[in-house]
C-alpha positions as CSV (number, residue, x, y, z in Angstrom):
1,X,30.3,-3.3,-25.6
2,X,31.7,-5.2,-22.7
3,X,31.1,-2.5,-20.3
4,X,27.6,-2.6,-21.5
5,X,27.6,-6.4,-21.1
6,X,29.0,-6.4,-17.4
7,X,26.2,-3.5,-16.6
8,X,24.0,-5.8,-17.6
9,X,24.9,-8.7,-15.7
10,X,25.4,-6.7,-13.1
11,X,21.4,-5.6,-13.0
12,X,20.6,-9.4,-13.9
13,X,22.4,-10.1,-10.4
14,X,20.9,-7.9,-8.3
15,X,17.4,-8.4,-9.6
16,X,17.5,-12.2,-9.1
17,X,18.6,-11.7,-5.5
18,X,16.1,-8.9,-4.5
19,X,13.4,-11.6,-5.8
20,X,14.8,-14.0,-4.1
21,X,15.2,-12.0,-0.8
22,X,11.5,-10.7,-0.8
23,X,10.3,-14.8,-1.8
24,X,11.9,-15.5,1.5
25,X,10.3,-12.7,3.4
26,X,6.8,-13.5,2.0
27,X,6.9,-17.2,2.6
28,X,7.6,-16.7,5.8
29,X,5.0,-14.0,6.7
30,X,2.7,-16.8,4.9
31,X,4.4,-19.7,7.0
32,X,4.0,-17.5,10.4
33,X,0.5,-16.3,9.8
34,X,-0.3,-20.0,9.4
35,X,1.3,-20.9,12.3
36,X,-0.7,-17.7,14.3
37,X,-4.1,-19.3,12.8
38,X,-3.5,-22.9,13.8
39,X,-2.4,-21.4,17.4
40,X,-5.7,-20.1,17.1
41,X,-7.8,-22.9,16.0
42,X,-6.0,-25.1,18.8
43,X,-6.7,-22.1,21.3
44,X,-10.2,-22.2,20.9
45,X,-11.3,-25.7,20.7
46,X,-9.1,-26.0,24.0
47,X,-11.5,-23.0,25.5
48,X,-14.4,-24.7,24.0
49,X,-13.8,-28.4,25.4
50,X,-13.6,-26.8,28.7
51,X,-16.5,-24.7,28.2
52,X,-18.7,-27.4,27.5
53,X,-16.8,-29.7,30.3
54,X,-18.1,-27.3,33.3
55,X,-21.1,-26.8,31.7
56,X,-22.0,-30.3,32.3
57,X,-20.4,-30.2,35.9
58,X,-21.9,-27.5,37.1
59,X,-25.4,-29.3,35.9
60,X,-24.3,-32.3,37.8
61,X,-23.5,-30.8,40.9
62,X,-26.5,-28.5,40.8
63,X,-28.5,-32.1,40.6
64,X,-26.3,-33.9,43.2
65,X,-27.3,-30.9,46.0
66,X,-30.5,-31.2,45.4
67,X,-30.7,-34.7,45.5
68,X,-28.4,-34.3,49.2
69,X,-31.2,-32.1,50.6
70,X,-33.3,-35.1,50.8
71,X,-31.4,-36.0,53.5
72,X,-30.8,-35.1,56.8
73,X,-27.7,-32.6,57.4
74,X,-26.1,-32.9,53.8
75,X,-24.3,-36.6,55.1
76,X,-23.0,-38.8,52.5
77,X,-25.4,-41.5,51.3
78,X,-25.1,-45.3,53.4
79,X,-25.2,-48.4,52.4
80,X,-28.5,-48.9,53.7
81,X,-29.8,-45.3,51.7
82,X,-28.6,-46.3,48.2
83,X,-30.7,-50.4,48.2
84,X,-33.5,-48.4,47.7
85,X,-34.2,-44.7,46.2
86,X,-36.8,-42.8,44.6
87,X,-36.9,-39.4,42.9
88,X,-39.7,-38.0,41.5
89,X,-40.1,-34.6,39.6
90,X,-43.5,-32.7,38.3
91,X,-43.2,-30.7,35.6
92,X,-45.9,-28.6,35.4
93,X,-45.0,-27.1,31.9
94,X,-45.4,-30.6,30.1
95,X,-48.0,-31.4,32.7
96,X,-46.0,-35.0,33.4
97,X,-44.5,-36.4,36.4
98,X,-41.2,-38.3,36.3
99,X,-40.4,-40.8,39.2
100,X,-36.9,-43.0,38.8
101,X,-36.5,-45.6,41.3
102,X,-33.4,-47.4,42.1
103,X,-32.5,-50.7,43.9
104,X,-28.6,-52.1,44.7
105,X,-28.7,-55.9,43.6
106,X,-26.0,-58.0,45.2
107,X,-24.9,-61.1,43.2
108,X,-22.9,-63.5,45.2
109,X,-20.8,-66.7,44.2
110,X,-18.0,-69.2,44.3
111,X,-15.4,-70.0,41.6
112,X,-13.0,-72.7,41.8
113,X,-9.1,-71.9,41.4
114,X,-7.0,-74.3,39.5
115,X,-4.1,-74.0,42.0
116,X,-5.6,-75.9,45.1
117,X,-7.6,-78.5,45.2
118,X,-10.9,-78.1,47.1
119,X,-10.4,-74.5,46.5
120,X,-12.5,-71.4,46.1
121,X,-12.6,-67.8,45.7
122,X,-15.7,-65.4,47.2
123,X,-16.5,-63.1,44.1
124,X,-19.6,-60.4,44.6
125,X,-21.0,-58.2,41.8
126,X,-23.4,-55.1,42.2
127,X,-26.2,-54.5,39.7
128,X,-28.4,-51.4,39.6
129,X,-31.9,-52.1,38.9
130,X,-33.6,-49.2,37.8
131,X,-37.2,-48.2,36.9
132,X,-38.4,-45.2,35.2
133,X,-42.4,-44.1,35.4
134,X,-44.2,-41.3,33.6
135,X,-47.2,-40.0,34.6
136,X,-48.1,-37.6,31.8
137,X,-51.2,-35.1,31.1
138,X,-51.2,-34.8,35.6
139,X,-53.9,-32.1,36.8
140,X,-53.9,-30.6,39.8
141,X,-57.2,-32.4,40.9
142,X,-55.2,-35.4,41.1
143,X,-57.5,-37.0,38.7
144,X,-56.1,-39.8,36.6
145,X,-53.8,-39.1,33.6
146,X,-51.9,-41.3,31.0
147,X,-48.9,-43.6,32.5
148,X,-46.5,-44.7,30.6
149,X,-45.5,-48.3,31.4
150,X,-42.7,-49.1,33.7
151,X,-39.4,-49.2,31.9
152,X,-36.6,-51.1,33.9
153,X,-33.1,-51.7,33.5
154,X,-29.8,-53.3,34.9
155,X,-26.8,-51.5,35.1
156,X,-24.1,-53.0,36.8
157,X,-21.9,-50.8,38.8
158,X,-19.4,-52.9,40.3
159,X,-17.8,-52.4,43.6
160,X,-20.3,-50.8,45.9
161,X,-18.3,-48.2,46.9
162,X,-18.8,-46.6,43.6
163,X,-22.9,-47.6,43.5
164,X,-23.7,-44.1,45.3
165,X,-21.9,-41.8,42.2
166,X,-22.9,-44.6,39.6
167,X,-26.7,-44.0,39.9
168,X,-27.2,-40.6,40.2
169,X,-24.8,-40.0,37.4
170,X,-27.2,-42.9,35.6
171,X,-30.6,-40.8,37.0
172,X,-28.8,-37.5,36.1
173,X,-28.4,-38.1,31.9
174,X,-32.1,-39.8,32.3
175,X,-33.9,-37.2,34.0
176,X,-31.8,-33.9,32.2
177,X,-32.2,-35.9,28.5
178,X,-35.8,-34.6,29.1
179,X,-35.3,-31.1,29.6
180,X,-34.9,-28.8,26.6
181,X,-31.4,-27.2,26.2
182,X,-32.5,-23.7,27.1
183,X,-33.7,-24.4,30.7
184,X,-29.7,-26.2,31.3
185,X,-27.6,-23.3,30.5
186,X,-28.3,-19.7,30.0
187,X,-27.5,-17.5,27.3
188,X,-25.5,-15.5,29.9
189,X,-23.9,-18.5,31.3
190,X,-22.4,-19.4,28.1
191,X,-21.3,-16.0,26.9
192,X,-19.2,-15.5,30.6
193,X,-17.4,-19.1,30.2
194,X,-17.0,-18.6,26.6
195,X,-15.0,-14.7,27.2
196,X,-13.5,-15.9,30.4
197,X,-11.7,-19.5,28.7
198,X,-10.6,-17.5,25.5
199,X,-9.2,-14.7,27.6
200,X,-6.9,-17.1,29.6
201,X,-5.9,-18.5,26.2
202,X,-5.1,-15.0,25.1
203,X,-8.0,-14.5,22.5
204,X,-9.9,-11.2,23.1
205,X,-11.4,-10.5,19.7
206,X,-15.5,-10.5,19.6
207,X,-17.4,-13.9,19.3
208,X,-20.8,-15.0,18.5
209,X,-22.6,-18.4,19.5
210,X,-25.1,-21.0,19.3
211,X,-26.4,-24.4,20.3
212,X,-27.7,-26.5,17.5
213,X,-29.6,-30.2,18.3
214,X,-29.1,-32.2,15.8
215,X,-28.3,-29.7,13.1
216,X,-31.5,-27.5,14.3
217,X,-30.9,-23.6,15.4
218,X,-32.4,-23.7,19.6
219,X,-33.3,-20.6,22.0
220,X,-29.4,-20.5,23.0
221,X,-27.2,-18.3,20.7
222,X,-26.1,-15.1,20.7
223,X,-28.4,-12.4,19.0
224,X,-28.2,-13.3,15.3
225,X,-26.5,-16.3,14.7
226,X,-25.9,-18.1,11.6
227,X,-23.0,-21.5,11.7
228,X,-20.8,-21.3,8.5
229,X,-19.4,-24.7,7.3
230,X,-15.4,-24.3,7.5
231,X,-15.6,-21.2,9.8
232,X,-17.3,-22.5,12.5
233,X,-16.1,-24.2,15.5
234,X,-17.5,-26.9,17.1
235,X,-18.0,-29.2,20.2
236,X,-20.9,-31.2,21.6
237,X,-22.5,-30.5,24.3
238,X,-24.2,-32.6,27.2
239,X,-22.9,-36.0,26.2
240,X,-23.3,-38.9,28.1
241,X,-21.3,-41.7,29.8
242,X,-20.9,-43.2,26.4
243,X,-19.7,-40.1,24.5
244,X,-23.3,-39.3,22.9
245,X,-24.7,-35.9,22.4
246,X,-27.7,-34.3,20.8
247,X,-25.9,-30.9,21.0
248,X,-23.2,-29.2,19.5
249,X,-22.4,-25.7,20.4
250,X,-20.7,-23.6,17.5
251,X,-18.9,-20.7,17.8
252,X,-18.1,-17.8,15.0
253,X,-15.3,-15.3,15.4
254,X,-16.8,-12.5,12.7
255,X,-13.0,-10.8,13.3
256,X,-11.1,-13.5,13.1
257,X,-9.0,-12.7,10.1
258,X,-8.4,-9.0,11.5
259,X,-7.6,-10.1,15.0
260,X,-4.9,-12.7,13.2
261,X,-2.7,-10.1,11.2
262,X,-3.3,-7.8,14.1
263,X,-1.6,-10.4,16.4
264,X,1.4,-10.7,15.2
265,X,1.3,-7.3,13.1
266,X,4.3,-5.9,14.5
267,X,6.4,-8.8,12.5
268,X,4.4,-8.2,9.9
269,X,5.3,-4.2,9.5
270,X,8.8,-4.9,10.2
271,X,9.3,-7.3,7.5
272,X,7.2,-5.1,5.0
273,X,9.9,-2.0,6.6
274,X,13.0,-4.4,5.6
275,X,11.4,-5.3,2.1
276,X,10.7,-1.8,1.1
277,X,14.2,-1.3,2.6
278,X,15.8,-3.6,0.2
279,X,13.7,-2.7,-2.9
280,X,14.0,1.7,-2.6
281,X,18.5,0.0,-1.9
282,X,17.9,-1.6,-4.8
283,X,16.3,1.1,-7.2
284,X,18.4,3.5,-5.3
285,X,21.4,1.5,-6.8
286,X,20.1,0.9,-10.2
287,X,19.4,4.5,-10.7
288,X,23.1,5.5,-9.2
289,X,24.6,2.9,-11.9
290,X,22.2,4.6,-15.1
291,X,23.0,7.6,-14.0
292,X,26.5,7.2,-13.7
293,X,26.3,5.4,-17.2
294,X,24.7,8.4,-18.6
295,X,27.1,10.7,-17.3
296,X,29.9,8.8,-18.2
297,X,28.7,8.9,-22.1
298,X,27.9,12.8,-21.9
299,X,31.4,13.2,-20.5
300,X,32.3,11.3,-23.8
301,X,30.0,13.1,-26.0
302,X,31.1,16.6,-24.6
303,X,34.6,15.8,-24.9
304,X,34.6,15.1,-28.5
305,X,32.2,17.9,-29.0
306,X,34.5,20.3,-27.3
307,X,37.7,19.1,-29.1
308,X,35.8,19.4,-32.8
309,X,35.0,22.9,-31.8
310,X,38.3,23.8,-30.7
311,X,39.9,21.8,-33.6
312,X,38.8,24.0,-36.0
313,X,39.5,27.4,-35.2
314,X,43.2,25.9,-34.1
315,X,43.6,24.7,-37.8
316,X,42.6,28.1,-39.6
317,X,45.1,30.0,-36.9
318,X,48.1,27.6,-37.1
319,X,47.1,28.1,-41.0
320,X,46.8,31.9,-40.9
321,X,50.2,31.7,-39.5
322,X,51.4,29.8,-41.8
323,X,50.7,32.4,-44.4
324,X,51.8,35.3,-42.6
325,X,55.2,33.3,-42.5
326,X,55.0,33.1,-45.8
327,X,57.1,36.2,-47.9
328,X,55.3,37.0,-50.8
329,X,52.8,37.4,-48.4
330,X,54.3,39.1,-45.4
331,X,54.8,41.9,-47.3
332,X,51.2,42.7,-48.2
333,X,49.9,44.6,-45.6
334,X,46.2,43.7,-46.9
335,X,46.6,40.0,-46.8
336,X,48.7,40.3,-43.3
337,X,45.7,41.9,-41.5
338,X,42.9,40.1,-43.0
339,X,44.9,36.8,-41.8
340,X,45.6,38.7,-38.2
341,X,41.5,39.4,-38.5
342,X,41.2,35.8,-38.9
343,X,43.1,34.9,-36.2
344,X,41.3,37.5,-33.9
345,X,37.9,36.2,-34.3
346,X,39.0,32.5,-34.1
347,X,40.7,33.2,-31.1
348,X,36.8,34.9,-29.7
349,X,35.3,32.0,-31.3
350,X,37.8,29.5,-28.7
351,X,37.2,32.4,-26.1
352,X,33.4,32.5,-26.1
353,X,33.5,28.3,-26.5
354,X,34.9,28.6,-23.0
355,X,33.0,31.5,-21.5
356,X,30.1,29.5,-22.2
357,X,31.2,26.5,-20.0
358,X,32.6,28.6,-17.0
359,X,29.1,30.5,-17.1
360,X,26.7,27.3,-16.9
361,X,29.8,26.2,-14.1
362,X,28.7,29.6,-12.1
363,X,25.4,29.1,-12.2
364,X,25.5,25.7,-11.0
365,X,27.5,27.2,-7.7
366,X,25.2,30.2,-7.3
367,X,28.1,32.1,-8.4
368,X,26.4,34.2,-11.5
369,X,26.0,37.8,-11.2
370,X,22.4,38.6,-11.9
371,X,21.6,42.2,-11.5
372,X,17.2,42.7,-11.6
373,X,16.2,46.1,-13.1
374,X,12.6,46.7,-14.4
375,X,12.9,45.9,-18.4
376,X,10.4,45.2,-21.4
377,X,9.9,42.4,-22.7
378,X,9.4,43.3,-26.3
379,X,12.6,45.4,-26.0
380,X,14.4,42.3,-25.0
381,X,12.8,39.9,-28.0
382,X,13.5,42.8,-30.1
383,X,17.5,43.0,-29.3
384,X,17.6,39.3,-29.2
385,X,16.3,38.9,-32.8
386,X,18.8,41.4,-34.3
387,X,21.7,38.7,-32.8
388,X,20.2,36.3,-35.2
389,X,18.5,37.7,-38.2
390,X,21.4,38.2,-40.8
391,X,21.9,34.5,-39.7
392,X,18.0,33.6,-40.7
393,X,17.7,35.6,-43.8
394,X,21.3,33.8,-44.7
395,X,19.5,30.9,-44.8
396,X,16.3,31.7,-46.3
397,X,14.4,31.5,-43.4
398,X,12.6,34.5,-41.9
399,X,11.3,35.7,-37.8
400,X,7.8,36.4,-37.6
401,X,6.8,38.4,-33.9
402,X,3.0,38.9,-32.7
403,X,3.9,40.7,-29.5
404,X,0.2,40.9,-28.5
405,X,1.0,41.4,-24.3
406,X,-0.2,44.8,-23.1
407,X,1.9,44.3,-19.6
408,X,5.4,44.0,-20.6
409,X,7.5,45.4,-17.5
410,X,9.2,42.5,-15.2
411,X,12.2,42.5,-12.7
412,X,14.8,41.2,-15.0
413,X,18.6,41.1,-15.7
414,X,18.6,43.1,-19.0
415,X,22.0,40.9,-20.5
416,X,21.3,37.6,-19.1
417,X,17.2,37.3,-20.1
418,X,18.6,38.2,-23.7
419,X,20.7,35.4,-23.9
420,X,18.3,33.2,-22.6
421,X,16.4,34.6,-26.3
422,X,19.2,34.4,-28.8
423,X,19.8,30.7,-27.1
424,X,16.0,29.4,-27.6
425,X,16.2,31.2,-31.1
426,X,19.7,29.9,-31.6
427,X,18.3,26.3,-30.9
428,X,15.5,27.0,-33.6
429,X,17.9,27.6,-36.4
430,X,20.4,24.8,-36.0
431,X,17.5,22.1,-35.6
432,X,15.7,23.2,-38.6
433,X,16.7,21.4,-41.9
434,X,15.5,23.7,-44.5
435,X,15.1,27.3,-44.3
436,X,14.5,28.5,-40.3
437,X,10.8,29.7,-39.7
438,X,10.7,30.9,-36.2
439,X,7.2,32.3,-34.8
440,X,7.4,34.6,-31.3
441,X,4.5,35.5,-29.6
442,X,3.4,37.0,-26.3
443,X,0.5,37.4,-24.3
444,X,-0.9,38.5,-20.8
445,X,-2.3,36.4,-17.7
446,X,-3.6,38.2,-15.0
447,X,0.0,38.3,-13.4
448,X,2.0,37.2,-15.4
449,X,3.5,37.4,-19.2
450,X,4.1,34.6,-21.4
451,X,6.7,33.9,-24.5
452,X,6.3,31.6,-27.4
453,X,9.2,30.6,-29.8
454,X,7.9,28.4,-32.3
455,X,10.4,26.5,-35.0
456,X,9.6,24.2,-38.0
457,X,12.2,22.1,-37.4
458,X,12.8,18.2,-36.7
459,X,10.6,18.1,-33.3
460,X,11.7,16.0,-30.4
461,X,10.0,12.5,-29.1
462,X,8.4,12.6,-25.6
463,X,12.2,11.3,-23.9
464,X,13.8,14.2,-25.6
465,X,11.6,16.7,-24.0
466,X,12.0,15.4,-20.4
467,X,16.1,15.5,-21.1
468,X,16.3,19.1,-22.9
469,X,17.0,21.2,-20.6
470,X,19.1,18.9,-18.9
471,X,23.3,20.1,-18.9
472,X,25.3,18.6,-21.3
473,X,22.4,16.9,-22.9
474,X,22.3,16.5,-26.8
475,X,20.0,14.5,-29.0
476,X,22.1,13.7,-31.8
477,X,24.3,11.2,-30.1
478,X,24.7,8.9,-32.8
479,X,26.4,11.6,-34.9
480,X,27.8,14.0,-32.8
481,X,28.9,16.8,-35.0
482,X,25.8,17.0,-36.9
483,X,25.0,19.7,-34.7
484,X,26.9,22.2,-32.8
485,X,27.0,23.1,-29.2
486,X,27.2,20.8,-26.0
487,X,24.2,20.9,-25.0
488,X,24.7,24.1,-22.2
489,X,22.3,26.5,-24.0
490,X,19.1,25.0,-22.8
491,X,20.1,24.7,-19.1
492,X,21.4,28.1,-19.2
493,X,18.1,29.0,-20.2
494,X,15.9,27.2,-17.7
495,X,18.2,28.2,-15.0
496,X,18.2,31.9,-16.0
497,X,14.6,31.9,-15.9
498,X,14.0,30.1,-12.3
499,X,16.0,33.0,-11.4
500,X,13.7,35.2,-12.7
501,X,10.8,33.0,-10.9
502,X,9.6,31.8,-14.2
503,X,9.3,28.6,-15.8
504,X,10.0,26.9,-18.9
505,X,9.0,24.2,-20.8
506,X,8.5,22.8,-24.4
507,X,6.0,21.0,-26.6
508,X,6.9,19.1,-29.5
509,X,6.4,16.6,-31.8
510,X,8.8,15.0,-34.3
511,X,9.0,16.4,-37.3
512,X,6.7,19.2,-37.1
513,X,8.5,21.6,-34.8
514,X,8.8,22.3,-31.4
515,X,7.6,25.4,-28.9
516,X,9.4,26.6,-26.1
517,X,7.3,28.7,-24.1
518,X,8.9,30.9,-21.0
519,X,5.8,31.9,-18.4
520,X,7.7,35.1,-16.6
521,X,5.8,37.3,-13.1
522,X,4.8,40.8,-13.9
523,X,6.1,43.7,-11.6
């Protein structure tokens, strides 16, 4: 009982520990796959920002040289160029002409310090005054169209040194606010800025793309493009000085998952490696310490099986001897040899008892002499029955053969294959609790022949079946000696027969019977 207690605890132990070790491992494949996708979220939105960044630089600086080729050599603008400047675009798509005008306003004055008396400081501010006009519906006849009226504003700019970059950044939103998206960046354009910034971030996995103003689908995305909310990343696009954009260009990564565990899937297979490490230790370990228990209780079962058959035949010599010893009856030369009889076929009883352990030994080591000779069948179920018969009819029982197989002739060792008979017959008779009734049967396959010894008896449950032919195994272990043997006769019998290249096996059901059936090659 306490040895089953500390078995127990023992499994207890190591259970709680193997869950605990594979918790550990899981949470932190979940904490580093986490980690991987937030590397990647930050990754991208990185690659995006400066997507969209040189987008919008490469627009102004494709404005700002064409705005330098209005003057002479590609010099820098003067002082005396940026007091006055007009730019004026057709656009003969929307039939309208744009013109943007500029002037530098210089505001001069005085302010008083509170340090000096009779004491001022020279302060100058620079506004930009600038006038947008709109011609629309302009034909080439130069005939009259629609204007728009003059819309004018006043931006200061403040030292004039910055004045030059101020107002064509100014003119720059202004005039490219009224171009649709598609005419200021390419679908190819994005798609090379897009795969070159997530390369250097080290993303390579396939993307798709598009532009959306104000929550409306434009010419610019990538084939087939649908934005999903909460797998879709985002930035605007075009924005102006103040941070305002009527763009935002979304970006889809249809692999993203994949390209995730695929990252960082080299951790990932060595942690599953480890965990199936620890759990095949583990049932490696559990099934060492069952087995071990289960041999240490056949041990125990064959030990007291062995010394109850041994204890008997002892008693009825030491009590034969007795008798002989005894006067009246020493001198009766009838009684003397009826006792030495006794003593004879106790001592073959002990003798065969023994035989029967060194000869499953043997075969266990390889070590049993089988000799192969072509033999019948029938003969051998025939010989094997006459072993047992006066033991059935003793009993009440009877042997009933239907040996139906017209091929009969195998490669067989004549002595061993009838033991492996009277031992499946042998089985028949102990586990039958009335009279025995044993059916045998045979019949042909194409290359083979096959036996059936079929009892009444007491049947076996499915665990019995997968044990049977097991050594040393024996049902009746809550009573021992209710049955003889120690459970050697059935493993002789399957290994005799895998020697024979046969097989073995038995159906069964408890308490209707059971049928061993022994499937054996034709010469």
């Amino acid at each position: 009982m306490m040895r089953k207690r500390i078995f127990v605890l023992i499994v207890i132990l190591m259970s709680i520990a193997l869950i605990g070790i594979i918790t550990v491992q899981v949470f932190w494949i979940k904490n580093t796959v986490q980690i991987t996708e937030e590397q990647f979220t930050s990754n991208v939105k990185f690659a995006l920002a400066k997507v969209s960044e040189d987008i919008k630089q490469r627009e102004f600086n494709d404005f700002y040289f064409k705005i330098a080729e209005l003057y002479k050599d590609g010099e820098k603008l003067k002082e005396s160029d940026v007091r006055k400047f007009i730019y004026e675009k057709i656009d003969t798509t929307n039939n309208e002409k744009f013109t943007y005008s500029q002037s530098i306003i210089e505001s001069n004055y005085k302010v008083p310090t509170e340090f000096f008396e009779n004491d001022t400081v020279n302060f100058r501010e620079i506004f930009s005054k600038e006038e947008i006009v709109i011609v629309k519906d302009q034909v080439l006849d130069n005939r009259a169209g629609t204007m728009s009226p003059p819309e004018e504003r006043y931006v200061k700019v403040g030292r004039f040194e910055g004045a030059e970059r101020s107002y064509l950044e100014r003119q720059f939103d202004i005039f490219t606010s009224k171009l649709p998206v598609h005419r200021r960046v390419t679908n190819r354009e994005i798609s090379l800025r897009l795969s070159n910034e997530l390369k250097s971030k080290g993303i390579s996995t396939n993307f798709k793309y598009g532009i959306y103003s104000n929550g409306l689908a434009t010419q610019v995305k990538s084939g087939y493009f649908r934005k999903e909310i909460g797998k879709s990343y985002t930035v605007p696009m075009f924005a102006d000085a103040e941070g305002n954009s009527n763009y935002q260009l979304y970006v889809t990564f249809p692999e993203e998952k994949n390209y995730i565990l695929a990252s960082i899937s080299k951790i990932l297979a060595l942690s599953v490696f480890f965990i199936l490490i620890i759990i095949l230790s583990f049932v490696s370990a559990l099934y060492q310490l069952v087995k071990q228990k289960q041999i240490s209780e056949i041990k125990t079962d064959f030990i007291n099986n062995m010394t109850h058959e041994f204890k008997t035949p002892i008693a009825t010599i030491n009590l034969a001897l007795d008798a002989i010893k005894n006067p009246k009856v020493i001198g009766d030369q009838e009684k003397v040899m009826r006792y030495v009889k006794m003593i004879r076929e106790e001592n073959k009883r002990m003798n065969a008892q023994v035989e029967n352990v060194l000869r499953i030994s043997k075969l266990e080591k390889n070590q049993l002499d089988v000799s192969k000779e072509k033999v019948d069948v029938h003969d051998l179920i025939k010989e094997a029955v006459t072993h047992v018969e006066l033991l059935v009819k003793d009993k009440g029982g009877y042997i009933n053969m239907k040996l139906n197989a017209a091929s009969t002739e195998i490669l067989g060792d004549h002595f061993h294959f009838t033991n492996v008979i009277v031992n499946i017959l042998d089985n028949a008779i102990k586990y039958s609790e009335g009279a025995p009734k044993i059916d045998i049967t045979t019949k042909n396959t194409p290359k083979a022949v096959i036996i059936k010894v079929k009892d009444h008896g007491i049947g076996m449950v499915k665990n019995v079946q997968k044990n049977v032919f097991k050594k040393f195994y024996r049902e009746e272990r809550g009573n021992i000696h209710n049955v003889k043997g120690h459970g050697l006769g059935l493993a002789y019998v399957k290994k005799i027969v895998e020697i024979h290249q046969g097989e073995v096996y038995v159906e069964s059901e408890k308490g209707i019977g059971s049928t061993f059936t022994i499937k054996l090659p034709l010469i």
